[in-house]
N, C-alpha and C positions, 0 to 999 in steps of 0.2 A: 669876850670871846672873839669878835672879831681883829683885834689888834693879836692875837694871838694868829687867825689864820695870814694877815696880812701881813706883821711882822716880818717872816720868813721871804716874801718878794721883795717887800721897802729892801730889804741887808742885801740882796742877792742884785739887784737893778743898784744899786747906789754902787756896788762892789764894779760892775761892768762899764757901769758911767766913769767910777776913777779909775780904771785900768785906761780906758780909754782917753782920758785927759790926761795921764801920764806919759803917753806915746805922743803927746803934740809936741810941736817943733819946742814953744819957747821951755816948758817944763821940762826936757830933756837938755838945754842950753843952761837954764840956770843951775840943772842936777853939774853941770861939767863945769861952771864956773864955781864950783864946790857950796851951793848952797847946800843946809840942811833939811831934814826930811822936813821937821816942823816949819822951818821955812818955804817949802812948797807948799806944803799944808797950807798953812796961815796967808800965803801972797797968791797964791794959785787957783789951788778946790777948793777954799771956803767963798771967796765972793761967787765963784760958778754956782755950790751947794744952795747959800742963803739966797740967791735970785730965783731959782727952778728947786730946791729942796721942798717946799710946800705944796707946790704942782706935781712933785713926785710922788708924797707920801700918799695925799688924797687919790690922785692915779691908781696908785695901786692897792691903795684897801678899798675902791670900787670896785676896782677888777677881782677882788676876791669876794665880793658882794655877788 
């Protein structure tokens, strides 16, 4: 039950965190030296995600505790 009320922040806070890593300088330089999406993905958001990803999710099925 709770992963069902928390669910809906984890998606909603992960969505705000990559919008806003996508606005930083070098993610907008590699988008213009024609990398791909998966290639942002993979070179970019995923080491930011798997360092603070864990600290996120817990975060927020507290907060809906």
């Amino acid at each position: 039950m709770l992963v069902f009320l928390g669910f809906p922040s984890v998606t909603i806070f992960t969505s705000e965190i990559t919008d806003e890593l996508i606005r930083t300088s070098f993610v907008k330089s590699s988008y213009l030296m024609g990398a791909s999406k998966f290639h942002i993905i993979r070179r970019h958001l995923m080491p930011y995600f798997r360092s603070y990803g864990v600290l996120f999710i817990f975060q927020q099925l507290l907060s809906a505790l």
